[in-house]
C-alpha positions as a Markdown table, in Angstrom:
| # | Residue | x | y | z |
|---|---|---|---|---|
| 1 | Unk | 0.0 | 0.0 | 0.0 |
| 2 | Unk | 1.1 | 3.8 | -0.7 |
| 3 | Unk | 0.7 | 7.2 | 0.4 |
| 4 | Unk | 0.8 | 10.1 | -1.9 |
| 5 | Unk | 1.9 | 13.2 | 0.4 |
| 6 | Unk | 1.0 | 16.7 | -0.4 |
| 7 | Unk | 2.6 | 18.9 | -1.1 |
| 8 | Unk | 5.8 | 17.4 | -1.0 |
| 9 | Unk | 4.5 | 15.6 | -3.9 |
| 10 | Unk | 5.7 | 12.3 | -2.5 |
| 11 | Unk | 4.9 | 8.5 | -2.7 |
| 12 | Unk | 5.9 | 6.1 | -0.6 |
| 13 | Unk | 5.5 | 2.7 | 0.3 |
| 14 | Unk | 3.5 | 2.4 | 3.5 |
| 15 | Unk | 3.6 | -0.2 | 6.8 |
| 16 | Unk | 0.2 | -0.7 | 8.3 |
| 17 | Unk | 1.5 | -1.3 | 11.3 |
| 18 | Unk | 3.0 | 2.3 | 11.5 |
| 19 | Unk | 0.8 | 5.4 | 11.9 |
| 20 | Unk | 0.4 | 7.8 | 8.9 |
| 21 | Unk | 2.8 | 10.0 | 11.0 |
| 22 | Unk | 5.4 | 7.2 | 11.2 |
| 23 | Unk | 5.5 | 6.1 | 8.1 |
| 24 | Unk | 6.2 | 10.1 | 6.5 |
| 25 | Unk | 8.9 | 10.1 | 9.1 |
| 26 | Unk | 10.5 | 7.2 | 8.4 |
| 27 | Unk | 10.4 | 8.6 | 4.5 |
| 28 | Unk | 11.9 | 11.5 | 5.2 |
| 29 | Unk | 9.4 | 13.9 | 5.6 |
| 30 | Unk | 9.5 | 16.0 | 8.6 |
| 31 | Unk | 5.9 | 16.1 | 9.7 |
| 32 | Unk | 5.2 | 18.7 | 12.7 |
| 33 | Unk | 4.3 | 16.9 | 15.9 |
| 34 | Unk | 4.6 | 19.2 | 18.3 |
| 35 | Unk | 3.2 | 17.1 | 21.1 |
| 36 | Unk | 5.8 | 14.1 | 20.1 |
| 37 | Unk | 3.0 | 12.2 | 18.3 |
| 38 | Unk | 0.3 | 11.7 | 21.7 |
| 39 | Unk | -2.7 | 13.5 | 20.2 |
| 40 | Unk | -2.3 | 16.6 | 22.6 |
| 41 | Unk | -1.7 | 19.4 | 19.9 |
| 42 | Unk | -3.0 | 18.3 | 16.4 |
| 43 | Unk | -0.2 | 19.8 | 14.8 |
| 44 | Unk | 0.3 | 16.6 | 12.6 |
| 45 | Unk | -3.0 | 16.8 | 10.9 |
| 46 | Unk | -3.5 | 15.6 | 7.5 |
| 47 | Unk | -6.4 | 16.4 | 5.0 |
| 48 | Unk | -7.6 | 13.0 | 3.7 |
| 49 | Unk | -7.7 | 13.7 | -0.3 |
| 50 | Unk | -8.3 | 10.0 | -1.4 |
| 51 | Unk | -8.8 | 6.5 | 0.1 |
| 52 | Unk | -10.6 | 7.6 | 3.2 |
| 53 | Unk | -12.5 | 4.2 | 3.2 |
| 54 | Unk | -9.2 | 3.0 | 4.3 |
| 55 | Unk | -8.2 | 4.5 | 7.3 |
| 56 | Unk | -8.8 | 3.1 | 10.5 |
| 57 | Unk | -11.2 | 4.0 | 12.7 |
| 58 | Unk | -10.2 | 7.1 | 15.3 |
| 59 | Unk | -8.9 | 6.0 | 18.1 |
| 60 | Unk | -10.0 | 7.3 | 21.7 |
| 61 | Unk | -7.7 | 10.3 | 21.7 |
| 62 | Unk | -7.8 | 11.3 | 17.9 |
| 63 | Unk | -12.2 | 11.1 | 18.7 |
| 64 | Unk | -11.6 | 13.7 | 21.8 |
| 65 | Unk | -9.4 | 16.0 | 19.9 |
| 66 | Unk | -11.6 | 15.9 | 16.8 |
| 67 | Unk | -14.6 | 16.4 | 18.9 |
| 68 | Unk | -12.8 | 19.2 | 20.9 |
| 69 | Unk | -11.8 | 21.2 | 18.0 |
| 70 | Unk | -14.8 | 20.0 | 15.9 |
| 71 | Unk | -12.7 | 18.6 | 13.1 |
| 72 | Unk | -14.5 | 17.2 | 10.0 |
| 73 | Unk | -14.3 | 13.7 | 9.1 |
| 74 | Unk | -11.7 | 14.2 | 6.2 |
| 75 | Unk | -9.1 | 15.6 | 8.4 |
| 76 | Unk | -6.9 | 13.2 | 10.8 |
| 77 | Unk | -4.1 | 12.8 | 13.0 |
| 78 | Unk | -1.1 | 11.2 | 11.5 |
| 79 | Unk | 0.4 | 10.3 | 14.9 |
| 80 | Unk | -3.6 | 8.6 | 15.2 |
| 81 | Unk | -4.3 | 6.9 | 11.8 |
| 82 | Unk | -3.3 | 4.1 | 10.5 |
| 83 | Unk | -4.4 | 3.1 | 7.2 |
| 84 | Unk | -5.2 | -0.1 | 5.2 |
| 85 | Unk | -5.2 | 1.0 | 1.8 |
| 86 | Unk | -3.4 | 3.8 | -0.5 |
| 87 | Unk | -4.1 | 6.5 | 0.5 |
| 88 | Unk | -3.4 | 10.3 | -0.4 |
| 89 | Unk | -3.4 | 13.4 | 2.1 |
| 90 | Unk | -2.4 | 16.6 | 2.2 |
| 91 | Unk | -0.2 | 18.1 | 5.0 |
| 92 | Unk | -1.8 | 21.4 | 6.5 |
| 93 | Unk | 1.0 | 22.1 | 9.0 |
| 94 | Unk | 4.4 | 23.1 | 7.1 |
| 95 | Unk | 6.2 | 25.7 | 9.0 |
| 96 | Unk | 6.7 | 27.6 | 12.3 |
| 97 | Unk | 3.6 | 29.8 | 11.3 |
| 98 | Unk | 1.3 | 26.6 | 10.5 |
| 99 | Unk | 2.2 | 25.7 | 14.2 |
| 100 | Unk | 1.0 | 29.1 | 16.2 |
| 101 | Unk | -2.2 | 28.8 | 14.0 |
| 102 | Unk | -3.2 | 25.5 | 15.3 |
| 103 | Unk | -1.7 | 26.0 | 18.9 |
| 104 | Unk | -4.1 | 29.0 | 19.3 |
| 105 | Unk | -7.1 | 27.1 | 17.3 |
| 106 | Unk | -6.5 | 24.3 | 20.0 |
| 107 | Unk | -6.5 | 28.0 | 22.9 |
| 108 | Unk | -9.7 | 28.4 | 21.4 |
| 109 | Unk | -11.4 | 24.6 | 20.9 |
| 110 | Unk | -11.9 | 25.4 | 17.3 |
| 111 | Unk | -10.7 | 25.6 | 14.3 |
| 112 | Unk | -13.5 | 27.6 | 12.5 |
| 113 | Unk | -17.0 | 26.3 | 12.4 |
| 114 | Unk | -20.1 | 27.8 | 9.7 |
| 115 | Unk | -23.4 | 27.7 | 11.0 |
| 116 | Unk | -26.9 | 29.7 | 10.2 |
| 117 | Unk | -27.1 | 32.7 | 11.7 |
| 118 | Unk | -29.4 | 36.2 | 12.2 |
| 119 | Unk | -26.2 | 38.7 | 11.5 |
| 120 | Unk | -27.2 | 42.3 | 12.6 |
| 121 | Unk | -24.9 | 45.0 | 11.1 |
| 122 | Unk | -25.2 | 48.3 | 13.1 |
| 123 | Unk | -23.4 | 51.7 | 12.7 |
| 124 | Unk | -23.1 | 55.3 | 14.0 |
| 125 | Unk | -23.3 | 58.4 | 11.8 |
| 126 | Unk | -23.1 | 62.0 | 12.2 |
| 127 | Unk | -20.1 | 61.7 | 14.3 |
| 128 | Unk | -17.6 | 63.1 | 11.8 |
| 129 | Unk | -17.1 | 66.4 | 13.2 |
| 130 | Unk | -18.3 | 65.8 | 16.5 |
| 131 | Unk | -14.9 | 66.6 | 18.0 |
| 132 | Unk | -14.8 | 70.2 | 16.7 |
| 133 | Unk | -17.8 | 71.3 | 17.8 |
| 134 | Unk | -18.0 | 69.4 | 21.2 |
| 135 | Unk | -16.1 | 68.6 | 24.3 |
| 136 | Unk | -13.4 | 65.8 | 23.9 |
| 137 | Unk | -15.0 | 64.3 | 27.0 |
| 138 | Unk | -18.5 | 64.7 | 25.6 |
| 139 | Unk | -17.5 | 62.2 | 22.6 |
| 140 | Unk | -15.8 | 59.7 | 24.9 |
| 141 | Unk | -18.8 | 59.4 | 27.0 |
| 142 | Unk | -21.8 | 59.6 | 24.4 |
| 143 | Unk | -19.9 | 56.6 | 22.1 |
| 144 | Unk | -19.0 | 54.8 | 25.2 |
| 145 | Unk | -22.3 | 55.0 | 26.2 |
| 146 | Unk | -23.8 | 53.5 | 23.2 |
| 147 | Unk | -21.2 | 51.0 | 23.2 |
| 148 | Unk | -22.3 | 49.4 | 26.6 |
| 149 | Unk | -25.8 | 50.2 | 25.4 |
| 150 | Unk | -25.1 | 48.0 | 22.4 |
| 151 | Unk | -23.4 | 45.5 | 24.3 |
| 152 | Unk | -26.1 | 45.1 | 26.7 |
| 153 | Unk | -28.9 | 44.8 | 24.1 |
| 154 | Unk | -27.2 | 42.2 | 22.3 |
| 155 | Unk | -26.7 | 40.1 | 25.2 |
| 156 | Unk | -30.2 | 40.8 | 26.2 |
| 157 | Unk | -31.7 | 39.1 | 22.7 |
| 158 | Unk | -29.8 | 36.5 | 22.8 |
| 159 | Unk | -26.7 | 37.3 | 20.5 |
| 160 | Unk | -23.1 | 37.9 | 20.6 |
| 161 | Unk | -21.1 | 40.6 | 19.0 |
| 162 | Unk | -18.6 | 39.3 | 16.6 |
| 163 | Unk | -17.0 | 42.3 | 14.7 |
| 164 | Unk | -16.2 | 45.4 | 15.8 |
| 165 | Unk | -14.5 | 48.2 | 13.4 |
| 166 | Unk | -14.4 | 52.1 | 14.4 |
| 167 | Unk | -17.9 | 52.6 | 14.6 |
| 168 | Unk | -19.4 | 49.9 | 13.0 |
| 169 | Unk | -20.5 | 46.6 | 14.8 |
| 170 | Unk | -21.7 | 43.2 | 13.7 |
| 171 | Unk | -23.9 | 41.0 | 16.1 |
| 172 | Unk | -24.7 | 37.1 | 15.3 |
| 173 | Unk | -28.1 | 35.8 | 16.5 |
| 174 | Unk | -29.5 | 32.2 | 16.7 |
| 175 | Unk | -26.4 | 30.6 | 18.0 |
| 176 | Unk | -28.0 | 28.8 | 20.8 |
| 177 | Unk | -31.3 | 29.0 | 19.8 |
| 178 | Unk | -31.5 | 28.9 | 16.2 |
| 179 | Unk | -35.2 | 29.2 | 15.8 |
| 180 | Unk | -35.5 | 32.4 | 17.7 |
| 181 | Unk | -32.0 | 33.9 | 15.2 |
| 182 | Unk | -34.2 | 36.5 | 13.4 |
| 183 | Unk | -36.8 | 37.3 | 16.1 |
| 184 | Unk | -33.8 | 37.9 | 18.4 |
| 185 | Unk | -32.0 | 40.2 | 15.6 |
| 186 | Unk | -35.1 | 42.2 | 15.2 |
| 187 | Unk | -35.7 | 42.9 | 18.5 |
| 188 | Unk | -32.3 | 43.6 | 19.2 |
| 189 | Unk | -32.1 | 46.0 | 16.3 |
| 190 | Unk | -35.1 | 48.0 | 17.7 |
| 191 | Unk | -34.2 | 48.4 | 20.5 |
| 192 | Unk | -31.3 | 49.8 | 19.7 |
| 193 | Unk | -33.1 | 52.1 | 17.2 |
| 194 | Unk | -34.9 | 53.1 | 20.5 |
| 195 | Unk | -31.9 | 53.6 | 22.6 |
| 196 | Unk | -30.5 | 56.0 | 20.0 |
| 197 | Unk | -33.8 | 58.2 | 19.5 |
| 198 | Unk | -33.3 | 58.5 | 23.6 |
| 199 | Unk | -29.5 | 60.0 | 23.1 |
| 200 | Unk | -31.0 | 62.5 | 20.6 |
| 201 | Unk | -33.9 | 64.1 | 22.5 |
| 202 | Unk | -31.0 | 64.4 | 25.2 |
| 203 | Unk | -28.3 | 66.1 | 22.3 |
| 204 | Unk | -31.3 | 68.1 | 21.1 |
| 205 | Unk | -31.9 | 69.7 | 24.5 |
| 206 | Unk | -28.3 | 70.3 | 25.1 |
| 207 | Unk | -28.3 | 71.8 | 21.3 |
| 208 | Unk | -25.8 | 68.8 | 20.0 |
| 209 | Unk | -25.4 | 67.6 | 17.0 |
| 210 | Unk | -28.0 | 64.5 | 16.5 |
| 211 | Unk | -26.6 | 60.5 | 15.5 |
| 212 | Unk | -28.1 | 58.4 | 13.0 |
| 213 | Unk | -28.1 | 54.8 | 13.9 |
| 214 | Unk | -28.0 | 52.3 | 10.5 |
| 215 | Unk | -28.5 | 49.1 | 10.7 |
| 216 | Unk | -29.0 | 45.9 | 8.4 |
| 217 | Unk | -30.1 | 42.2 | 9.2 |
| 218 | Unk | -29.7 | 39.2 | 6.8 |
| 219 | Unk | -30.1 | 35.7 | 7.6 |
| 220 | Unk | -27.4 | 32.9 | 6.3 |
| 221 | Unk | -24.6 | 30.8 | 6.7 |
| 222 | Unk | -21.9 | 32.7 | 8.4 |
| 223 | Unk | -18.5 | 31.3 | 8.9 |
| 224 | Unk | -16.9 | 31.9 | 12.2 |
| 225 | Unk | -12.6 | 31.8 | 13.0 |
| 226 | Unk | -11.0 | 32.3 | 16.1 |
| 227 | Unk | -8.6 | 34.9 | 14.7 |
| 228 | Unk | -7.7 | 37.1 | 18.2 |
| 229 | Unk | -4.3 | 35.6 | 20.0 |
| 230 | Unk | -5.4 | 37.6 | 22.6 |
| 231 | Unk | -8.5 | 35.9 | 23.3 |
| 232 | Unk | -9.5 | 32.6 | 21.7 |
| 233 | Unk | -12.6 | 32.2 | 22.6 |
| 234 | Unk | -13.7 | 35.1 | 20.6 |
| 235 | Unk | -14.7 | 34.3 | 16.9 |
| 236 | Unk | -14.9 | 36.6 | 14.1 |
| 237 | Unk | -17.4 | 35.9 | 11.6 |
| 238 | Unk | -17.1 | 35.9 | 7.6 |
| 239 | Unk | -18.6 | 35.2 | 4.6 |
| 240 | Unk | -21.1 | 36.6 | 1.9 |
| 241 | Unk | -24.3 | 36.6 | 4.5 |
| 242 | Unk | -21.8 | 38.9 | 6.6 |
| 243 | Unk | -20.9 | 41.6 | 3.5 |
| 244 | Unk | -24.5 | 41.3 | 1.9 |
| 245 | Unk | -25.8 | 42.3 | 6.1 |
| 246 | Unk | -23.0 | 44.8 | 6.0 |
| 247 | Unk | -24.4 | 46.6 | 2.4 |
| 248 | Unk | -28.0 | 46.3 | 3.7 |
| 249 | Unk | -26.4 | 48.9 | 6.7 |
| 250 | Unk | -24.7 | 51.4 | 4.6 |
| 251 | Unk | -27.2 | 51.5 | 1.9 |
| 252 | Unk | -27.4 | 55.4 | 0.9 |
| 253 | Unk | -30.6 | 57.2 | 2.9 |
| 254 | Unk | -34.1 | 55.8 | 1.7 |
| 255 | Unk | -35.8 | 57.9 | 3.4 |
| 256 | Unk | -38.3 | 60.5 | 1.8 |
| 257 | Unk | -35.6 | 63.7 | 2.8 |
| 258 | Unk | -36.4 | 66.5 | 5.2 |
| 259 | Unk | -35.8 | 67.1 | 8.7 |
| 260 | Unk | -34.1 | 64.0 | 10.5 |
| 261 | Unk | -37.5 | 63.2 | 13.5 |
| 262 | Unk | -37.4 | 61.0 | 16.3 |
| 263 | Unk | -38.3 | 57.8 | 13.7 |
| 264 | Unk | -35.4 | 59.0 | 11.7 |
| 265 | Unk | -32.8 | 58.5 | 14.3 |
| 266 | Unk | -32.9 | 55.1 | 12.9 |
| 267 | Unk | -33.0 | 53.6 | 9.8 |
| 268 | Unk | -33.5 | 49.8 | 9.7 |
| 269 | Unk | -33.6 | 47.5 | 6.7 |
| 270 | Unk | -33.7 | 43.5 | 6.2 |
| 271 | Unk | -33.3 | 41.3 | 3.7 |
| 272 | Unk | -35.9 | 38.8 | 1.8 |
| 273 | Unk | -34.6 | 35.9 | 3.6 |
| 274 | Unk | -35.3 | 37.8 | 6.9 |
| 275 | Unk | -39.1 | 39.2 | 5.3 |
| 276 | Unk | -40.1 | 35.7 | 4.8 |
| 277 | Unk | -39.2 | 34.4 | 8.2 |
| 278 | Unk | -41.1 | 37.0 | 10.4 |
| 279 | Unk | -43.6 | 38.3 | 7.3 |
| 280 | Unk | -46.9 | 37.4 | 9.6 |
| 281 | Unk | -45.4 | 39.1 | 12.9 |
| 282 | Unk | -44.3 | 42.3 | 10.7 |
| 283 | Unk | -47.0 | 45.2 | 11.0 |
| 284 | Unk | -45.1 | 47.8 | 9.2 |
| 285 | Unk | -42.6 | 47.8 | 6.6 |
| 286 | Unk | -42.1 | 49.4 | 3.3 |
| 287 | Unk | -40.9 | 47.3 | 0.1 |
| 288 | Unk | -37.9 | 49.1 | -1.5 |
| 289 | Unk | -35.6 | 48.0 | -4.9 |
| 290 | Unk | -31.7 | 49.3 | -4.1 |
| 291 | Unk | -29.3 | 48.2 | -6.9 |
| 292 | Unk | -26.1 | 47.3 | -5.2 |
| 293 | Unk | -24.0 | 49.1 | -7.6 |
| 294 | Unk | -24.9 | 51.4 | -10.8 |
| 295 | Unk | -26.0 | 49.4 | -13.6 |
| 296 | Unk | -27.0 | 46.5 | -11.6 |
| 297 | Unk | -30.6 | 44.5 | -11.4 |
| 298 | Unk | -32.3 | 46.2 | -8.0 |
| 299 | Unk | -32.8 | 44.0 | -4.7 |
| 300 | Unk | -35.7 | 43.3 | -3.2 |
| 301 | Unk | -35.0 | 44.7 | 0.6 |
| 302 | Unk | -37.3 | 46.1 | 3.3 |
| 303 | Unk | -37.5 | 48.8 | 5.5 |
| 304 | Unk | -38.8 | 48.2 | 9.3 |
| 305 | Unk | -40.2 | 51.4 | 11.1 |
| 306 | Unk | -40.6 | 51.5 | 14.8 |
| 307 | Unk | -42.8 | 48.8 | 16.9 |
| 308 | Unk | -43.4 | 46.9 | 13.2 |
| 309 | Unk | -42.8 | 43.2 | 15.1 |
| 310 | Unk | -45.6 | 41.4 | 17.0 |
| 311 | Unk | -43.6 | 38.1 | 18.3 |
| 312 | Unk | -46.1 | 35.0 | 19.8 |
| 313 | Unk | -46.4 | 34.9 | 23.1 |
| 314 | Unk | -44.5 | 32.1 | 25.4 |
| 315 | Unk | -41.8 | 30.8 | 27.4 |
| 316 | Unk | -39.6 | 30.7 | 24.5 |
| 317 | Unk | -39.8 | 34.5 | 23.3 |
| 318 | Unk | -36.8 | 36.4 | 23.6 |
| 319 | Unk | -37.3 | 39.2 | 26.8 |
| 320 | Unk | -38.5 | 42.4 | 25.9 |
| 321 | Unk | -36.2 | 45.1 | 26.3 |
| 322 | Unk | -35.8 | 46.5 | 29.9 |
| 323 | Unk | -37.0 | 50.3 | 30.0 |
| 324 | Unk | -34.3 | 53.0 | 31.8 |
| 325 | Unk | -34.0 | 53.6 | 35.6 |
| 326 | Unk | -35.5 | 57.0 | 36.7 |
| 327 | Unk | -31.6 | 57.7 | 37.3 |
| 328 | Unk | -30.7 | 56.0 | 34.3 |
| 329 | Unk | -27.6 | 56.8 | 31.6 |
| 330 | Unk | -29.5 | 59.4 | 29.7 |
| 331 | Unk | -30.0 | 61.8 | 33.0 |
| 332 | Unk | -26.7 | 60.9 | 34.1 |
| 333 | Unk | -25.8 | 62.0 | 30.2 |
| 334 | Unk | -27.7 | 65.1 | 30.2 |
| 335 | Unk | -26.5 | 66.4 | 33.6 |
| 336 | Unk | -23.2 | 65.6 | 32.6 |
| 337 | Unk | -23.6 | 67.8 | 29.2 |
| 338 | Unk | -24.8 | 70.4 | 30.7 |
| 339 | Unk | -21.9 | 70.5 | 33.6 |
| 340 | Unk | -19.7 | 70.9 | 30.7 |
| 341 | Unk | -21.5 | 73.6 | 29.1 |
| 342 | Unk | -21.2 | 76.0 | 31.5 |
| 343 | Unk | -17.6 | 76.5 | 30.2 |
């Protein structure tokens, strides 16, 4: 029996007594095996091209590891499998850089994982030039304030926030309860449309500059990587469902023009796939075709306006969202503001 070894484009006459990870050593090849070949790293794991009708079942370690990192079936342990047949694999660990990758996958118990998920895109405007004509202080605390706001909504609903960039934020939904993703997402997004009308009727007292709060859900498979060395257990998520939630955010203004009102402080569109799910819970929302880029064929998208959703009743309905403290964040904003005024 032989193994064909990618991409040292080898082929070599194999023992089946020997592991996979034996047998490329004894060749020549030098395999990583961090761990010394005891199933503790999975450093020395192979992508099973052909012939994986003959390799050997997984053996107790190679199953814990596997189910640990949530490997895929094609992909083995050398220092686990042996085989019983030709075989050909491909070697996904080369160098020094291979080995930090899979060290910090292993941190992290994955090595990337795509599932279904509600993705809520949500972003800030109108803060451009909101250092020139404010206190330093004053931007620190309103953007840290919606921060935690955001943060605490999220959480709230049920999701977990993924990406973060500048003033831009992308929230995943239906993780751990998948058939709640896009009720969760909705709610999550208007409550955050409603958090943000709050800030405003504080900034327009105080004679601020108002925010605009964008956002954009789509429902899809979204492919999540542990990608920060700093902390493993956070994923990042990619994929088209990700970029086409992400458009559906910074789509230009839809709106009919004139002087921004409370309703305006948001702006929330969703996609078809989203429509279809919650269509009978929706009691508002206006059809619109956006083309994506000139010249294009328009998309079918829709926008929500304030209180549109109507969720069933039950046990299993995500919480509504909790209303401010009489000495909440937005007095202890508007106090602060107005301290800083004086001067």
């Amino acid at each position: 029996m032989r193994i064909t070894c990618y991409p040292d484009n080898l082929t070599l006459e194999a023992n089946p007594l020997l592991t996979v990870l034996e047998n490329l050593l004894k060749a020549g090849v030098r395999h990583v095996h961090a761990c010394g070949g005891n199933a503790a790293c999975s450093t020395c794991r192979i992508l099973i091209l052909e012939g994986s009708q003959n390799c050997r079942s997984m053996t107790p370690a190679e199953k814990r590891l596997a189910q640990r990192l949530d490997l895929p079936v094609h992909i083995r342990l050398a220092c686990q499998t042996r085989i019983t047949g030709d075989v050909t694999l491909q070697r996904l660990v080369i160098d020094k850089a291979d080995v930090e990758v899979a060290q910090h996958q292993l941190q992290a118990h994955s090595v990337g994982s795509q599932v279904t998920a509600a993705i809520l895109s949500a972003s800030l405007r109108g803060t451009a030039n909101f250092d020139e004509e404010n206190f330093p202080y004053d931007v620190v605390y309103t953007l840290g304030r919606y921060f935690a706001q955001m943060g605490a909504l999220v959480q709230q609903y049920g999701g977990v926030l993924a990406n973060q960039s500048g003033l831009r934020s992308l929230a995943l939904f239906g993780l751990k309860q998948p058939e709640l993703a896009v009720q969760q997402a909705l709610q999550a997004g208007l409550a955050l449309g409603q958090s943000v009308a709050e800030l405003n009727r504080c900034l327009r007292q105080l004679s601020y500059p108002q925010v605009k709060l964008t956002l954009g859900i789509h429902y899809g498979p979204v492919l999540l990587l542990p990608l920060d060395p700093q902390d493993p257990q956070r994923l990042s998520a990619f994929g088209k469902s990700v970029q086409f939630a992400t458009w559906l955010e910074s789509v230009e203004d839809v709106s009919q023009g004139g002087e921004q009102s409370e309703e305006q402080s948001s702006r929330l569109l969703i996609s078809a796939a989203v429509y279809r799910a919650v269509e009978g819970q929706l009691l508002q929302v206006e059809p619109l075709s956006v083309k994506p880029f000139p010249n294009a064929k328009p998309i079918r998208v829709y926008r929500v306006h304030p209180n549109p959703v109507s969720l069933p009743t039950g046990e299993e309905q995500a919480p509504e969202a909790t209303k401010p403290e009489p000495l909440g964040w937005l007095e202890a904003l508007r106090e602060w503001l107005q301290a800083w005024s004086r001067f």
